[in-house]
One Martini backbone bead per residue (centre of mass of N, CA, C, O) as a GRO file, in nm:
protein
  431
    1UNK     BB    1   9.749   1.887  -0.778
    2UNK     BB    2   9.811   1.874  -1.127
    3UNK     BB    3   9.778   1.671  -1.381
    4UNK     BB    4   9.891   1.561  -1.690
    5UNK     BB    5   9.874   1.272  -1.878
    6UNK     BB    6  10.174   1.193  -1.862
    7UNK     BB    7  10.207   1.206  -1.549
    8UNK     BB    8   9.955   1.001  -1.501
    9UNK     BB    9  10.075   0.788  -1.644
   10UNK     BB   10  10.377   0.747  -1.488
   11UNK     BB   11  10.193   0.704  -1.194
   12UNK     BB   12  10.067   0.425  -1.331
   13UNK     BB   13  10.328   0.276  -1.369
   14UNK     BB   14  10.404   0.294  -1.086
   15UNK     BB   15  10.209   0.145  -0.934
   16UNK     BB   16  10.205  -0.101  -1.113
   17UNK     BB   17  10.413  -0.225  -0.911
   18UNK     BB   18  10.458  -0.460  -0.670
   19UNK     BB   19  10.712  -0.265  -0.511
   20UNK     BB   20  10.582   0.045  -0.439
   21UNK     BB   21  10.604   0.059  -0.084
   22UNK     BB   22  10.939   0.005  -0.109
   23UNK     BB   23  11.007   0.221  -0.301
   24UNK     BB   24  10.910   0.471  -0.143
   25UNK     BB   25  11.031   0.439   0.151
   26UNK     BB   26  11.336   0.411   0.080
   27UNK     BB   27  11.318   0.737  -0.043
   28UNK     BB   28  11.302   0.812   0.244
   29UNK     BB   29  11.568   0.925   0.357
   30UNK     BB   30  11.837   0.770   0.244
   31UNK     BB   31  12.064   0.873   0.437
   32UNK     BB   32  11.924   0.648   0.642
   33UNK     BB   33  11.932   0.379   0.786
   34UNK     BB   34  11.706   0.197   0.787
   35UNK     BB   35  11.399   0.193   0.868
   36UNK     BB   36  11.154   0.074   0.701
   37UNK     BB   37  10.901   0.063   0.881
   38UNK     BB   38  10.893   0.358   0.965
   39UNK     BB   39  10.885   0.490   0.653
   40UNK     BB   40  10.644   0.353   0.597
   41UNK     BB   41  10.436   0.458   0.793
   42UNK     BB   42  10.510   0.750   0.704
   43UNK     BB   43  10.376   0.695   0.405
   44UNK     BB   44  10.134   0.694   0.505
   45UNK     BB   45  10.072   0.919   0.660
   46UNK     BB   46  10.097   1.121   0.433
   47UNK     BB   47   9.841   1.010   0.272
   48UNK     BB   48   9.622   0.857   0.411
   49UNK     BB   49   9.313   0.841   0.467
   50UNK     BB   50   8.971   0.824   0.511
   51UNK     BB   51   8.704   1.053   0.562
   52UNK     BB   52   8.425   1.048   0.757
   53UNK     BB   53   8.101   1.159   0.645
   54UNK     BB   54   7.787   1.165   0.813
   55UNK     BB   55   7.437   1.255   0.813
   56UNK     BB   56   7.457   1.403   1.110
   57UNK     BB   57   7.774   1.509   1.135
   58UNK     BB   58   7.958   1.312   1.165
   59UNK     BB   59   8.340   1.225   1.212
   60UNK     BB   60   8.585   1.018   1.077
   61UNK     BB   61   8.912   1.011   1.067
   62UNK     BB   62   9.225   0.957   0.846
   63UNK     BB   63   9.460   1.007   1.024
   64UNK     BB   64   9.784   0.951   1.058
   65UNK     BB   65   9.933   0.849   1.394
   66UNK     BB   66  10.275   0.907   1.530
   67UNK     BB   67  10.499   0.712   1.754
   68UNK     BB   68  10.878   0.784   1.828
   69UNK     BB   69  11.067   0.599   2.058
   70UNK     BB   70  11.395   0.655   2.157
   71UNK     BB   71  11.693   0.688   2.148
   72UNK     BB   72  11.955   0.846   2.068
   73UNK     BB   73  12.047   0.867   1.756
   74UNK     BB   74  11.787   0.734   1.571
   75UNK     BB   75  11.681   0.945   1.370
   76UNK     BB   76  11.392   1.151   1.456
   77UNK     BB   77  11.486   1.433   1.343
   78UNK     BB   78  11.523   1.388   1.044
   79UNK     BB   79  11.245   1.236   0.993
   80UNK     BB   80  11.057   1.495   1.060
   81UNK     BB   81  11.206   1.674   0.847
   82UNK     BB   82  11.156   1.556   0.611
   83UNK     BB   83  10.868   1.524   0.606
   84UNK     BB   84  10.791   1.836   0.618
   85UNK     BB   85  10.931   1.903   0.332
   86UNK     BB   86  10.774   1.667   0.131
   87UNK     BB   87  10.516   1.782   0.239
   88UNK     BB   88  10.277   1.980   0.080
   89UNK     BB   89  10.209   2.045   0.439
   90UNK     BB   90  10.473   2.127   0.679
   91UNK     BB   91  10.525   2.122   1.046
   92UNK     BB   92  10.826   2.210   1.258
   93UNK     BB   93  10.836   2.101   1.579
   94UNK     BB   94  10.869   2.162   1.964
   95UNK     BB   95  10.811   2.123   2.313
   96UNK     BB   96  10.984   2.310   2.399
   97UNK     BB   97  10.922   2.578   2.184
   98UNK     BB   98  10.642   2.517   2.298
   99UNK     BB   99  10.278   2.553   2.357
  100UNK     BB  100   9.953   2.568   2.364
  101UNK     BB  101   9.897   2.846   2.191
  102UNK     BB  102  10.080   2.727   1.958
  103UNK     BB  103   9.954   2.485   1.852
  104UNK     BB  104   9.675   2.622   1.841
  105UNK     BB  105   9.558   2.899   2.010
  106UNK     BB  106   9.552   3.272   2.003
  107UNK     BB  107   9.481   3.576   2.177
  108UNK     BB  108   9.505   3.884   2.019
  109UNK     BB  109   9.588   4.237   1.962
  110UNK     BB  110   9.577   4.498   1.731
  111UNK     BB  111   9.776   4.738   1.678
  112UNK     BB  112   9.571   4.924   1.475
  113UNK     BB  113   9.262   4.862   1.626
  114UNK     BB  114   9.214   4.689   1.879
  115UNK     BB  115   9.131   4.403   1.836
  116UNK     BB  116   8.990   4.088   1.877
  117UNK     BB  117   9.217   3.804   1.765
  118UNK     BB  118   9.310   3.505   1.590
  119UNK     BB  119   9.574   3.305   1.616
  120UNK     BB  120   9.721   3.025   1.484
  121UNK     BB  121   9.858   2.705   1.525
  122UNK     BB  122  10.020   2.451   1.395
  123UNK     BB  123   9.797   2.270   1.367
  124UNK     BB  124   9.631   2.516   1.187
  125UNK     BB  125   9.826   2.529   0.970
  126UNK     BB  126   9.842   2.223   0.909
  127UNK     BB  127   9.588   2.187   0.760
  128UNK     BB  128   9.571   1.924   0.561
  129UNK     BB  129   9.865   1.806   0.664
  130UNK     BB  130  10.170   1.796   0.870
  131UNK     BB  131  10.277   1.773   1.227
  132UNK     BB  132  10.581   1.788   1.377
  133UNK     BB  133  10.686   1.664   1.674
  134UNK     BB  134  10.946   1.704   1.899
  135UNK     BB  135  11.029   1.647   2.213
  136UNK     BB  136  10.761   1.559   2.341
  137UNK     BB  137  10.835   1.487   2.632
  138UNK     BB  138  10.926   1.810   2.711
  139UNK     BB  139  10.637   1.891   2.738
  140UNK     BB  140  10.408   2.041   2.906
  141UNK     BB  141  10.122   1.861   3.038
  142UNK     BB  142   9.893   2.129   2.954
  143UNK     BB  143   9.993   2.162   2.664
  144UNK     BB  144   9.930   1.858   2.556
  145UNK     BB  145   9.645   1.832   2.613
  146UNK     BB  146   9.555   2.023   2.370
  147UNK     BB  147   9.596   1.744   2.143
  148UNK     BB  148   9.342   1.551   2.211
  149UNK     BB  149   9.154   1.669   2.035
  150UNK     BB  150   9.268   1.695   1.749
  151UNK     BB  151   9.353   1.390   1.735
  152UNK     BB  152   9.023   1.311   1.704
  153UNK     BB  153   8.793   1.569   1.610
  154UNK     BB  154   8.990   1.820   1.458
  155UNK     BB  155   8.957   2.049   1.667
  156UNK     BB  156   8.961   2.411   1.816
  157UNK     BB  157   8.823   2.506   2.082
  158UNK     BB  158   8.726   2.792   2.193
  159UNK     BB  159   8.733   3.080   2.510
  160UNK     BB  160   8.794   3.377   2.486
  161UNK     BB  161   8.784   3.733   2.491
  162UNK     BB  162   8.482   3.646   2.385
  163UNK     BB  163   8.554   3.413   2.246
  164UNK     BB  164   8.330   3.150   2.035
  165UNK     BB  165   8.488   2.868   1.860
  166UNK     BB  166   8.624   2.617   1.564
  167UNK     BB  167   8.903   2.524   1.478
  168UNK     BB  168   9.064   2.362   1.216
  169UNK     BB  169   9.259   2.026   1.252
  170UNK     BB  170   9.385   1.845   1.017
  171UNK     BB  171   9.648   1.694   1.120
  172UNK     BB  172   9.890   1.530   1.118
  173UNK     BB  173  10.052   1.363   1.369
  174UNK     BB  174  10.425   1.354   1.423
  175UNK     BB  175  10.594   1.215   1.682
  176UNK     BB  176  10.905   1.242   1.922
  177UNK     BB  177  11.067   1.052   2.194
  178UNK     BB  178  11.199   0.990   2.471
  179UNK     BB  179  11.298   0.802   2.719
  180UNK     BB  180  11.261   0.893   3.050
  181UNK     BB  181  11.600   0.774   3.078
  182UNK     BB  182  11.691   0.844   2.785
  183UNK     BB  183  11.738   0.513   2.788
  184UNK     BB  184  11.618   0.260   2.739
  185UNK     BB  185  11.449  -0.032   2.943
  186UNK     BB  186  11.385  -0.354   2.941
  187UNK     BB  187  11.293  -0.391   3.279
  188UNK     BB  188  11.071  -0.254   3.151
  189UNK     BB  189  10.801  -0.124   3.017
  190UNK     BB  190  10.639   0.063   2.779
  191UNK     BB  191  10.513   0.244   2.947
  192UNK     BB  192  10.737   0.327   3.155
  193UNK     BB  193  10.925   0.439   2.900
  194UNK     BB  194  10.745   0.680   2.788
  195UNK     BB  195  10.542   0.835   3.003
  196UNK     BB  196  10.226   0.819   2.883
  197UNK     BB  197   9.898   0.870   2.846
  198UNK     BB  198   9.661   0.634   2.754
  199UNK     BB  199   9.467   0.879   2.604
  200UNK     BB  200   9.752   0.959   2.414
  201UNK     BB  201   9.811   0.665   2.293
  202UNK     BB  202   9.572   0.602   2.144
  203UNK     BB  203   9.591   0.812   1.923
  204UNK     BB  204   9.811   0.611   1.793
  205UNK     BB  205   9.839   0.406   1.539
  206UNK     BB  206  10.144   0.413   1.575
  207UNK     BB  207  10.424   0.245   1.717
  208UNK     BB  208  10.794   0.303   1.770
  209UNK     BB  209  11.107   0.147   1.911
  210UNK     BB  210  11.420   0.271   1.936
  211UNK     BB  211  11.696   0.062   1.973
  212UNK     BB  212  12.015   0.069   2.095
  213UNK     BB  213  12.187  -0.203   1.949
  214UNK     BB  214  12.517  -0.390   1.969
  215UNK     BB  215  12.587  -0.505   1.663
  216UNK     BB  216  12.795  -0.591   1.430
  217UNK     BB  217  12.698  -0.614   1.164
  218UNK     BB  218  12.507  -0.343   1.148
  219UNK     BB  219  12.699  -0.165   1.252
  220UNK     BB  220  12.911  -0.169   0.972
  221UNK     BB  221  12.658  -0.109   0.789
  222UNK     BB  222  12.613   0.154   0.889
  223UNK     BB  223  12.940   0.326   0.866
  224UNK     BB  224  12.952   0.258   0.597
  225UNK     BB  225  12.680   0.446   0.507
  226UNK     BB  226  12.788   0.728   0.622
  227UNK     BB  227  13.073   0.728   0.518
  228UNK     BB  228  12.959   0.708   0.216
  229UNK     BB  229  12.862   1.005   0.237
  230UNK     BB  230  13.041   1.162   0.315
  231UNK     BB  231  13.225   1.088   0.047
  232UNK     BB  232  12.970   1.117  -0.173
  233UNK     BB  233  12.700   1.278  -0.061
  234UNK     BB  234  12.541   1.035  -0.129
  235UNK     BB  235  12.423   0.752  -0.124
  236UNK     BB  236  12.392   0.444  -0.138
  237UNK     BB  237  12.325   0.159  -0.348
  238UNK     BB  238  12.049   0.008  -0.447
  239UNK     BB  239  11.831  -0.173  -0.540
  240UNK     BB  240  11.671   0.062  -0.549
  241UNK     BB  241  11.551   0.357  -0.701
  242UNK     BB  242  11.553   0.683  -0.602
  243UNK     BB  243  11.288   0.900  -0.541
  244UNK     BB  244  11.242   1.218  -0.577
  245UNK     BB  245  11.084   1.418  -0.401
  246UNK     BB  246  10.909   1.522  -0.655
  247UNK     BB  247  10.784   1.255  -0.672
  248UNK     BB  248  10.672   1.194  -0.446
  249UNK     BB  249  10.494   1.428  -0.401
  250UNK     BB  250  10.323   1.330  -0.640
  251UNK     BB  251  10.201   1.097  -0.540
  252UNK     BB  252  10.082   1.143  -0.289
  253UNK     BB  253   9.886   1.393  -0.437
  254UNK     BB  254   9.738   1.143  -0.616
  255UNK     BB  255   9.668   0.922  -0.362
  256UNK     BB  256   9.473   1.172  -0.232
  257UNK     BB  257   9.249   1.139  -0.451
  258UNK     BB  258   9.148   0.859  -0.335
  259UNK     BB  259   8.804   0.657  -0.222
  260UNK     BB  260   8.824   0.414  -0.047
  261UNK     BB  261   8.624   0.071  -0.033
  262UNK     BB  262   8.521  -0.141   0.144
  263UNK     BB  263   8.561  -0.494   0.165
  264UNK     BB  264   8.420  -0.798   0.305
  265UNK     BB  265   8.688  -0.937   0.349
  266UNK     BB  266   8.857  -0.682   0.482
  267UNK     BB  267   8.702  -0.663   0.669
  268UNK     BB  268   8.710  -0.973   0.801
  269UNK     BB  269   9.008  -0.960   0.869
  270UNK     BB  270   8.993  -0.744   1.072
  271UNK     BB  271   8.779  -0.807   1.256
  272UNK     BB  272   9.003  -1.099   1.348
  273UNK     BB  273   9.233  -0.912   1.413
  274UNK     BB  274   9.120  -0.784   1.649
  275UNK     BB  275   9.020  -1.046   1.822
  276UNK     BB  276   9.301  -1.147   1.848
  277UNK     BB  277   9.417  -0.938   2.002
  278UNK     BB  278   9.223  -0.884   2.234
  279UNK     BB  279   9.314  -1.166   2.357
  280UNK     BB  280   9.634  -1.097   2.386
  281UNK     BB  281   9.607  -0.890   2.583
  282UNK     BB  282   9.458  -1.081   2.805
  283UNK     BB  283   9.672  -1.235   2.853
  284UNK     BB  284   9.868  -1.033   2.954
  285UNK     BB  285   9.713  -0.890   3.166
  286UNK     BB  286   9.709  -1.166   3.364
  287UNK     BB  287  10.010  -1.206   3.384
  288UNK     BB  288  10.069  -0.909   3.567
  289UNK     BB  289   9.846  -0.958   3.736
  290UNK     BB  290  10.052  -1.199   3.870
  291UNK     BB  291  10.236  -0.986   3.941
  292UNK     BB  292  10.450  -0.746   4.145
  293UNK     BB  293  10.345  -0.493   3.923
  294UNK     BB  294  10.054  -0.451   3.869
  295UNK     BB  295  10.056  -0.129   3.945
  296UNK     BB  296  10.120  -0.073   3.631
  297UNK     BB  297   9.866  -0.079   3.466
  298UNK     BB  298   9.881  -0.177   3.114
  299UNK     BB  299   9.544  -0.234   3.042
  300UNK     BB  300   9.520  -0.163   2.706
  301UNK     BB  301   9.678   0.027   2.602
  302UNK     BB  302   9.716  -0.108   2.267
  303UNK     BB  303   9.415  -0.190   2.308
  304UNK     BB  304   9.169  -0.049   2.115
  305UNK     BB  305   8.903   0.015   1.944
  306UNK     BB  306   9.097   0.215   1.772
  307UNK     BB  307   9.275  -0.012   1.653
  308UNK     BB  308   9.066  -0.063   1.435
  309UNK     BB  309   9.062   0.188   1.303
  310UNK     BB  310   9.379   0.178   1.272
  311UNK     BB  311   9.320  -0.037   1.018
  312UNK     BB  312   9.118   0.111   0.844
  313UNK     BB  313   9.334   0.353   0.801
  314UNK     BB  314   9.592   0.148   0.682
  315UNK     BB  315   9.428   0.046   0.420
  316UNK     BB  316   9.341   0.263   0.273
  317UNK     BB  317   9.671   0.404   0.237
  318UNK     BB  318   9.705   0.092   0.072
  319UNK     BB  319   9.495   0.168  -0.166
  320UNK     BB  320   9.602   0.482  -0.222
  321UNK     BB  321   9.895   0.370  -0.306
  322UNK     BB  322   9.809   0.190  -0.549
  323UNK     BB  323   9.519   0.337  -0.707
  324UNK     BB  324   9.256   0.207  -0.542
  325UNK     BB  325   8.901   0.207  -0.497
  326UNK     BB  326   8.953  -0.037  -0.327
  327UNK     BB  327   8.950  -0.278  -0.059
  328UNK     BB  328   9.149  -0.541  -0.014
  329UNK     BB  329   9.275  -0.798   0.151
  330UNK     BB  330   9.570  -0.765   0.083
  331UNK     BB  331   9.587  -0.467   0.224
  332UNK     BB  332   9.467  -0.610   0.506
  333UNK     BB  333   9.726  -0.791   0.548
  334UNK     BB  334   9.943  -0.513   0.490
  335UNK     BB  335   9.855  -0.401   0.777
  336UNK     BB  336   9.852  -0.633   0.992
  337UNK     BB  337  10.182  -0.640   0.925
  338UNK     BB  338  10.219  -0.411   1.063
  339UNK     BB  339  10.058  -0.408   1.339
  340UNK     BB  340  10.221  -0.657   1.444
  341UNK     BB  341  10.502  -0.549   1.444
  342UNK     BB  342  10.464  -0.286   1.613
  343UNK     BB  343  10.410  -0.448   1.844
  344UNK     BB  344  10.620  -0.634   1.891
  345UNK     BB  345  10.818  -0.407   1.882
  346UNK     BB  346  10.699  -0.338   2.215
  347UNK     BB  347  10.786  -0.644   2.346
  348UNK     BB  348  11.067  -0.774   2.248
  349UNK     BB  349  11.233  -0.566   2.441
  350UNK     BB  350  11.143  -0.708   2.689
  351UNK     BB  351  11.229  -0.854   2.966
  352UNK     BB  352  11.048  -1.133   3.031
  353UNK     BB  353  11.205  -1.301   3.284
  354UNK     BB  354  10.952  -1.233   3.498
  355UNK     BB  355  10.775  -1.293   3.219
  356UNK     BB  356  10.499  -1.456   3.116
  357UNK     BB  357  10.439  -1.308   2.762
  358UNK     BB  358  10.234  -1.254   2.512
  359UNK     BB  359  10.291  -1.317   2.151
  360UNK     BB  360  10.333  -1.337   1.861
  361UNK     BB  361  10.370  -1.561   1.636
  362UNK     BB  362  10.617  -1.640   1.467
  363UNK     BB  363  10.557  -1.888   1.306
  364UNK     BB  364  10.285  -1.831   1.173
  365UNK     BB  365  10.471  -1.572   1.007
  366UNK     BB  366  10.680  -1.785   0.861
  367UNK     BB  367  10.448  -1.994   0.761
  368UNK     BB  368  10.301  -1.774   0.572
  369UNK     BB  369  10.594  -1.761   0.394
  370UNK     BB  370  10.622  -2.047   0.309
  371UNK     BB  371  10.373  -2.069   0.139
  372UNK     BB  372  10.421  -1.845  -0.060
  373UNK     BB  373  10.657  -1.964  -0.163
  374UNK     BB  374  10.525  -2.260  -0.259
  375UNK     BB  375  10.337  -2.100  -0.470
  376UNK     BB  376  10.564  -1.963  -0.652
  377UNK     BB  377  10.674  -2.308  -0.683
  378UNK     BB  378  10.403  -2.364  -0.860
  379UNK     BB  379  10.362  -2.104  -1.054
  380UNK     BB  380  10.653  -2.188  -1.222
  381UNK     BB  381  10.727  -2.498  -1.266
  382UNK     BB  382  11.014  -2.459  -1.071
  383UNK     BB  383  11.317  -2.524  -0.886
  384UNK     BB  384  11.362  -2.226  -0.958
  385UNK     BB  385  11.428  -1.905  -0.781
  386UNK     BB  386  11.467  -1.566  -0.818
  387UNK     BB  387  11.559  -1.394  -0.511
  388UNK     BB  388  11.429  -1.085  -0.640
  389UNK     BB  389  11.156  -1.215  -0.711
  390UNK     BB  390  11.068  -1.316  -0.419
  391UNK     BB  391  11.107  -1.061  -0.248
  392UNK     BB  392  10.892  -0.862  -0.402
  393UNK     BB  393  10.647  -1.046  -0.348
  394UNK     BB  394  10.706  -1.008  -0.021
  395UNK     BB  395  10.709  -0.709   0.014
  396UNK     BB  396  10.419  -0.692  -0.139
  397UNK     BB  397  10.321  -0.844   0.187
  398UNK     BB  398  10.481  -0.722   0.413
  399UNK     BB  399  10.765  -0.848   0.450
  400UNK     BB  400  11.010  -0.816   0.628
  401UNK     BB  401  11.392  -0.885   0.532
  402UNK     BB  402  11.451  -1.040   0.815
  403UNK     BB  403  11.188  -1.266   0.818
  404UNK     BB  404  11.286  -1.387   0.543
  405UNK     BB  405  11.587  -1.469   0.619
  406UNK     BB  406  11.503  -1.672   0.818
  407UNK     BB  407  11.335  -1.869   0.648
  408UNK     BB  408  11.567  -1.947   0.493
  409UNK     BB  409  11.729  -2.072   0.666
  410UNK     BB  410  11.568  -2.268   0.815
  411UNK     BB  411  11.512  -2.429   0.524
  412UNK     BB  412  11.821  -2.471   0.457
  413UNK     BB  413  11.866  -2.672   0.691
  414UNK     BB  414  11.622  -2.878   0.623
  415UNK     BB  415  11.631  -2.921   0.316
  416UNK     BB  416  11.439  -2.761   0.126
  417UNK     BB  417  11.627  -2.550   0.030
  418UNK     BB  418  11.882  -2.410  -0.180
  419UNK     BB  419  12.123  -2.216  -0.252
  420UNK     BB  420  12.330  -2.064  -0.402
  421UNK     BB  421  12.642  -1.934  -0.410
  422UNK     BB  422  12.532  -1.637  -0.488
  423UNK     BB  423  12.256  -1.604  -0.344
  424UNK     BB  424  12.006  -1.570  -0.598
  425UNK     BB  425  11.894  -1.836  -0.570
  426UNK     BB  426  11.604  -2.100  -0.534
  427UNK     BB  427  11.629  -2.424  -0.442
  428UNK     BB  428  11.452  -2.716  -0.476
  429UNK     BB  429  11.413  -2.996  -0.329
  430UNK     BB  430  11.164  -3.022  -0.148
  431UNK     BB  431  10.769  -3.048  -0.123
   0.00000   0.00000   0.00000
């Protein structure tokens, strides 16, 4: 895409708005509630990493992949077709009626010349583009395992009726899949709930379970926000003003033309995160090494090597949403903390109590967010903050507002800072 003067300007001054990864996120199928963390995901994945190509002829993928599990009706089927829709190249299929050969490529003979030729499958049609694969779980098992090559090598390798070549297929893969037993099951792991070969959970940079869980609370905003769908055919008023797919468009395909490139600090954070996260796998799989279940091996599962190369990719992907030409610290901890909440999202809804699983420390977590509430009220000099200006500050941190209103809660029951009475401002008792 070409962009004149004045389209660059508008582009770069959306780009420097402090919570512009929250507002291109929530502007993805807006009509859809919640799922802010899976939406942002999907904006990373449209974007892309950077692919490295090395001077020997190595190459190292950029593009993320992604994968949705979840029960019936949370809306996995509408924004795989919505991502196809808005991404300047993509492609919607399932995987009832998809083959293998439907997928890579397939071998025809020419109606009028009789010659025999290649005939591309989604994945190569989908080239530098992006493949949305629904009902993933549908799909026969010697089928999809022809998609294990595309997603790590990016190429389909022929040999058919004398036929041997290599076809491109650069292609974001986003997979949707429902649990093994039609709805999620806590009382099992996330592996046997998956029920996918964990050579091909692997190649997937971020994996997100969506389970449909009874609140009172969400149910409401949930009906509401339908409700008002129907009533008034476009989505309810958000904080933030939702962005037209032709503007999503125009910026993911502006985003998508820069090259950062990796600072020492922000290696040091991804490498200190891989090392921290690979000791708590190590921890996981001792609790279950020792208990009655142990057969169902789920060793390594979530984390390998492939992970770190995903903190570097989901990194790149956050930099190149700024429009900065380098990775900066701050990029790489909001990779970390998506890669984190995914993490997390994969093992909190296990039902525990037959085991005790070490999982990533809330506190930390909740630590981290009031540390930083405490520097914007050292850098105010003031005892009060407008709440939608430190929320904001917290968004573009990237820490999603479910976390953000726990912190609030928790140091308001402790005295240490009050809302106000209609809860826009932050007063500070004690420091």
């Amino acid at each position: 895409m070409i962009f004149n003067d004045v389209e660059l300007h508008e582009l770069e001054k959306l780009s420097a708005l402090p919570d512009i990864f929250t507002r291109l996120a929530v502007s993805i199928c807006p009509e859809i509630y919640g799922h802010v963390d899976v939406k942002k995901a999907l904006l990373l994945s449209m974007v892309g990493g950077v692919t490295q190509s090395m001077e020997d002829g190595m190459k190292i993928r950029g593009d993320i992949n992604i994968l949705l599990v979840g029960d019936p009706g949370m809306a996995k089927s509408q924004l795989l077709k919505h991502i196809a829709k808005i991404s300047p190249r993509g492609i919607y299929t399932t995987g009832k009626g998809v083959s293998g050969a439907g997928l890579t490529a397939s071998v025809v003979k020419d109606p009028v010349t009789g010659d025999i030729m290649l005939e591309g499958g989604a994945l190569v049609l989908a080239d530098n583009g992006i493949c949305c694969i629904d009902e993933f779980d549908k799909m026969v098992e010697s089928d999809r395992s022809a998609i294990h090559e595309v997603m790590e090598q990016q190429i389909v390798s022929i040999a058919k009726a004398g036929i041997t070549t290599c076809l491109n297929a650069r292609s974001t893969i986003i997979a949707a899949a429902n649990p093994i037993y039609g709805r999620y099951n806590p009382k099992l792991s996330p592996s046997e709930n998956i029920n996918l070969p964990t050579s091909l959970l692997s190649r997937f940079d971020l994996q997100y379970i969506l389970v449909d869980q009874p609140d009172e609370e969400f149910d409401s905003s949930l009906a509401s926000h339908i409700t008002y769908v129907h009533r008034y055919n476009v989505p309810p008023k958000h904080t933030y003003v939702y962005y037209t797919p032709a503007i999503l468009r125009a910026y993911i395909s502006r985003a998508k033309q820069f090259q950062p490139t990796l600072t020492r600090e922000a290696a040091d954070s991804i490498t200190q995160y891989y090392i921290d996260i690979r000791q708590l796998t190590l921890e996981r799989d001792r609790c279950f090494s020792r208990t009655a279940n142990a057969q169902h091996n789920d060793r390594g599962q979530f984390c390998t090597a492939r992970m770190l190369l995903s903190t570097v990719r989901i990194a790149q992907a956050i930099a190149k949403l700024h429009f900065s030409t380098t990775i900066t610290q701050q990029h790489a901890s909001l990779a970390i903390n998506m890669l984190i909440h995914a993490f997390e999202n994969l093992h909190s809804i296990y039902d525990t109590t037959r085991y005790k699983v070490p999982t990533i420390s809330s506190q930390d977590l909740y630590s981290r967010i009031y540390q930083l509430i405490l520097q914007q009220r050292l850098q105010s000099h003031h005892p009060s903050i407008p709440l939608d200006h430190l929320k904001n500050i917290l968004f573009s941190h990237g820490y999603v507002e479910s976390d953000i209103d726990t912190v609030l809660r928790m140091y308001e029951e402790t005295g240490v800072w009050m809302l106000s009475q209609n809860r826009d401002t932050l007063n500070f008792i004690a420091v």
